[in-house]
Structure formats: structure tokens, C-alpha cells
N, C-alpha and C positions, 0 to 999 in steps of 0.2 A: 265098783265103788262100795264104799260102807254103807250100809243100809240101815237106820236107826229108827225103830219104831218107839214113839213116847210110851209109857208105861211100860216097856219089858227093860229096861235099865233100870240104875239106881237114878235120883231125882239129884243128887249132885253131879254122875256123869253126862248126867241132859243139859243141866245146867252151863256145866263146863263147855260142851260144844256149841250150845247155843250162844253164848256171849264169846265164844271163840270165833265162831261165824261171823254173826251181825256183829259187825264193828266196821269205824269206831263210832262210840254210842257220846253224845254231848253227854255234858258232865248238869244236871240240878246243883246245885248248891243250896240247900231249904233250908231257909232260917222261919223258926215257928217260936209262938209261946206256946205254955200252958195254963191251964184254968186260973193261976195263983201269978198269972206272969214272967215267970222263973224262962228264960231262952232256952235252944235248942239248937245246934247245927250239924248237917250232916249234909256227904254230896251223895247222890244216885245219878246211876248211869242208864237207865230206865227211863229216859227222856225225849221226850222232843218239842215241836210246836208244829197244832194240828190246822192251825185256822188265823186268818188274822182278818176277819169281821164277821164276829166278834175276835178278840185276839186272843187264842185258845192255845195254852200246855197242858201238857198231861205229863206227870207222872209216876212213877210207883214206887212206893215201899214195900216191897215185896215182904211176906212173913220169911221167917227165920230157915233156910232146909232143915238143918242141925237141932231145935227143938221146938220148930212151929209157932213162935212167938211174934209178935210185932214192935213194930220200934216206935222208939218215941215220938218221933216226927208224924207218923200217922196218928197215935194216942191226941196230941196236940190239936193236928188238925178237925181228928173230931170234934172238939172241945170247942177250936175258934174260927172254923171254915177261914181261915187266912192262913199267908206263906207268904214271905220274901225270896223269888228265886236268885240267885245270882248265878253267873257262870264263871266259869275256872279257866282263868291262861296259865302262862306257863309260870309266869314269877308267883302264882299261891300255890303251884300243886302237891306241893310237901307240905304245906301248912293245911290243904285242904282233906289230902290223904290223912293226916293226923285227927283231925275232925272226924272221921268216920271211927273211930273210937270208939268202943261200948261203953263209955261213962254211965255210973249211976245218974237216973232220974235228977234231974235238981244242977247236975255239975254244967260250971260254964262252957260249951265249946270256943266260944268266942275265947276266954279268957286262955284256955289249955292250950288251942293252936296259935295262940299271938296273934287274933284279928281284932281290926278295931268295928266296934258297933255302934252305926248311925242310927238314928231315931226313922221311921218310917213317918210319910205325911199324910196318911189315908187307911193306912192300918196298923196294928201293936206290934208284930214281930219287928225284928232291927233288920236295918240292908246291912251288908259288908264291903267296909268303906272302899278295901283291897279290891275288889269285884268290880272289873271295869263296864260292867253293864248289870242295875240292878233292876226286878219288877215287883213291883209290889202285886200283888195276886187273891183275889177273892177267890174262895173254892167252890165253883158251882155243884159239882155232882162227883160221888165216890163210888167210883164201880168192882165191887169185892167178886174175881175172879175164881174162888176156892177157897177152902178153909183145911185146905195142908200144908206142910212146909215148901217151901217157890212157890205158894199161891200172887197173884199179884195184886195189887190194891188200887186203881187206876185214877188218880187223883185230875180232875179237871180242875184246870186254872183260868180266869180271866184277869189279864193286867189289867189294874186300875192305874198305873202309873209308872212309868219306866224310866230309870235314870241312868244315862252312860254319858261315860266319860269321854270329854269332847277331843283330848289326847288321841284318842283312837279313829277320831274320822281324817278322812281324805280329803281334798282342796275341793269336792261336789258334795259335800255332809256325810256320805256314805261310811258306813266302816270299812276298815282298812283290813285286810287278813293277816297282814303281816306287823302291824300296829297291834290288835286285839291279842294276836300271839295265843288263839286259843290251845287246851289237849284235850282231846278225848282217850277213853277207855279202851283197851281192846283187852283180852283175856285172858285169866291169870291175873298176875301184877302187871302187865306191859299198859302204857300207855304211848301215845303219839302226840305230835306237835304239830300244830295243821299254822306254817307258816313256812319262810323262806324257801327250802325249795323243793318242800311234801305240796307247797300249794301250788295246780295248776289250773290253768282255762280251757271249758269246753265251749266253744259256741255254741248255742240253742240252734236247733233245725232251723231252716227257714221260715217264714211267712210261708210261699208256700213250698209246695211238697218236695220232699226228695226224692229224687229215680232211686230209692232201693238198690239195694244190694243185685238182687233178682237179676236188674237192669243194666250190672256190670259186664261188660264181656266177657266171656269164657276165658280169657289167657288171666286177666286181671283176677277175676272170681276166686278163682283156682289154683290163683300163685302160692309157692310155695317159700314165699319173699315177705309178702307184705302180709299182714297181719288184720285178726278183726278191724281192729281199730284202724288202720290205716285203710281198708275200707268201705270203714263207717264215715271216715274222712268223704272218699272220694263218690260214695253215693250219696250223699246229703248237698250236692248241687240239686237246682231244678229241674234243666236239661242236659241231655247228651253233650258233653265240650266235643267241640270241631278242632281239627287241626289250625293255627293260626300263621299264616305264613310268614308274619313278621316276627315269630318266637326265635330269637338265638340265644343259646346257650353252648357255652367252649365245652364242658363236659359233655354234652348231649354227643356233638359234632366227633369228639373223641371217642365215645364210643363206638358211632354208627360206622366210624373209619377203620379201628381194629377188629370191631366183631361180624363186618358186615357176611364174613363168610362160611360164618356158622351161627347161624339163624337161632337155636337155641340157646346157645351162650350169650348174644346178645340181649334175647330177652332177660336174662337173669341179670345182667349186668343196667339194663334202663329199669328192673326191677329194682334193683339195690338202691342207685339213682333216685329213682321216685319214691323209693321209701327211706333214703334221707331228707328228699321236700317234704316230704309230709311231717317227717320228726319236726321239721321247719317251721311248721305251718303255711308253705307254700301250695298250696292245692292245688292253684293256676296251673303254676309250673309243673304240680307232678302228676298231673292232665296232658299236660303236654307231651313230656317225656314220654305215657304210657302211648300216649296215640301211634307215638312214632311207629313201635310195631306192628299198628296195623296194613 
């Protein structure tokens, strides 16, 4: 493997790999004033949410690689510890990409990328109207990581008040992933589309424990079929699954009938089997199948 030690590279090549790795990064969208009022918008990808009691974002406006500078959004924030977060789906991502513009001090981003600006109810900066989920945000604490260019600037946030669009929830209030239609960043210029069919579901562990991997049998463990992830599937039961003798299944039957006389082929074959139930999310079943060999 490449071996990358910080400091013996350039600080754009570090750069470069580290937002090539971590990704994808949610998108900030910071709407701020300044001392005089005057807006400001820009998105950062240097985001996330740390906490939700108190309800805690962070995040950064990094200084400048290229000449060590700060951007306005931080300059602002000094000035009025307030920020409008908003987040980026898919239908502003070109309008939001264009907001990251170096505009002179003073210039509208709002007006330059065609958003519209709501008045905020608890603080000065404006939401964006576009922005299917806005927070209004006090700034508790700024944490200045270095004073070189990629230094980072660690902006804590607490929402005072959060407005999303009720379009985007589901028939239980919840949002929707495929309604919100969010993108995040990944590196370079590429971004992603965390909906339709980039979005999947992992079930959370049990309540309680998994039997481990550890805990799989040796032919399972060590197959050359199934994969991590199929498993991460199959030991995240509580206990050992038993054979059940009222399990029928016509492919199962099909194969124990062709392969029964070459013992290793069949295993590859209830291998392949078990690792299309699991593509499945059939677990039961692809429990079953693997017992078969024992």
C-alpha cells in the first residue's frame, strides 16, 4: 500500500487524498452577515452533526492552501457568532456549486446563484428558501486548528430553530431519503446522489449480541463465495441457527440432487445459493442452505 506520512508531501497532495478518502462529506450550506449586514453564502464540505442534546454542528472553513487566507464566512462569523445552515439536494447543486465563488466582500451570493432569501426568525443571517431543510444556528465556540494554509477553523453550531419542508417527510413525519434527494461531495469535482438506488438499508445489530464472525463455521468463514458483508449478515444472529426440518426450498433440493457426489462442488454451489439470499436479505434462508452442508 501507499504510505502517506502528513508533512513530507505538498499540503494540496494531502489535501487531495484526504477528501478523496473521507467521502462523501454532507454539503453546509452557510448563510452569514456581516458587521454592516451585507449576506454571504457559501457551501463547505467539512461538515457534520455532532450531538443532538444539545443539537451540535460543526463546521469549517478551512484557511486558503494557495495563499493562507480566510474566507468570508468565517470573517462574519466572527463578527455575529450566527449562521443559517442549510443543506444541498440535488435540484440546487449547480446553483450551490456557483455560490462557492470567490466574490468580492459585499457581493450578493444569494442574488449571483438565483436563490431566494428568507428572513431568519431568531437570528440576522437569511435561510434559503431552495434548502429543503433550514437551521438557524448560534455559534458557541471556534476552534482554530493552525494558522497555515488547510488549517481548519471548527465552527460549533447550536440550532435555535429548524425549518424543513414538510414535502420531504414520509406518511410517520420522518424524512424521506428519496424525497430530500440529498448530494454530497467526494473529491475533486465528483459529487453523489444519496437517493433512488445509491440508497440502501443496513439493519442495526440486535438488542442483543451477535455470534461473531469468530463463531461462524470453518467452511462458511473461509468461503471463497461469500463475502465480508454477507458474513457480517450471517453472524449478526443471536444464536447458532439449527437445521429446521420443515425448510423446503426447490433450488436447495436441486442442488443436493446434482451435486451430491462431489462434495466440494456442492459446497460452492449452496455457497452461491446462500449468497444470492443474502443479496436478498433472506438470512433465514441463507442459514438454512449453508447448514445443509453440514
Amino acid at each position: 500500500m501507499l504510505a502517506v506520512t502528513p508533512g513530507q508531501i505538498k499540503t494540496g497532495q494531502l489535501h487531495a487524498y484526504l477528501l478523496g478518502a473521507i467521502a462523501p462529506r454532507p454539503i453546509c450550506f452557510a448563510s452569514t452577515v456581516n458587521e454592516a449586514g451585507l449576506p454571504n453564502l457559501s457551501p463547505f464540505s467539512f461538515f457534520n452533526v455532532f450531538g443532538s442534546n444539545p443539537p451540535t454542528l460543526i463546521f469549517s472553513p478551512s484557511r486558503r492552501v494557495r495563499d493562507n487566507t480566510i474566507k468570508h464566512t468565517l470573517e462574519n462569523i466572527y463578527a455575529t457568532r450566527e449562521v443559517v445552515i442549510n443543506v444541498v439536494n440535488y435540484a440546487m447543486v449547480q446553483q450551490a456549486s456557483l455560490a462557492s465563488c470567490e466574490y468580492p466582500q459585499g457581493v450578493n451570493e444569494f442574488e449571483k446563484a438565483g436563490f431566494t432569501a428568507l428572513p431568519s426568525e431568531k437570528i440576522k443571517p437569511m435561510r434559503v428558501k431552495e434548502s429543503p431543510v433550514q437551521m438557524e444556528c448560534v455559534v458557541k465556540e471556534i476552534i482554530v486548528t493552525g494558522q497555515e494554509g488547510g488549517a481548519g477553523n471548527l465552527v460549533i453550531c447550536e440550532p435555535v430553530l429548524i425549518h424543513i419542508n414538510e414535502e420531504i417527510l414520509n406518511a410517520n413525519g420522518q424524512i424521506d431519503p428519496h424525497k430530500i434527494d440529498l448530494v454530497a461531495r467526494m473529491g475533486g469535482d465528483y459529487y453523489c446522489r444519496a437517493s433512488g438506488a445509491a440508497v440502501f438499508e443496513v439493519a442495526k445489530p440486535n438488542t442483543q449480541l451477535g455470534i461473531g464472525v469468530d463463531a461462524l463455521p470453518f467452511a462458511i468463514r473461509n468461503s471463497c463465495i461469500l463475502t465480508g458483508n454477507h458474513l457480517g449478515l450471517l453472524a449478526n444472529v443471536h444464536e447458532m441457527p439449527v437445521i429446521d426440518p420443515a425448510f423446503e426450498d426447490v433450488q436447495l433440493k436441486n442442488i443436493i440432487q446434482y451435486y451430491s457426489i462431489t462434495p466440494e462442488e456442492m459446497e460452492k454451489e449452496l455457497h452461491r445459493y446462500a449468497k444470492q439470499l443474502l443479496d436478498e436479505g433472506k438470512v433465514r434462508e441463507a442459514w438454512q442452505v449453508l447448514l445443509t452442508e453440514g
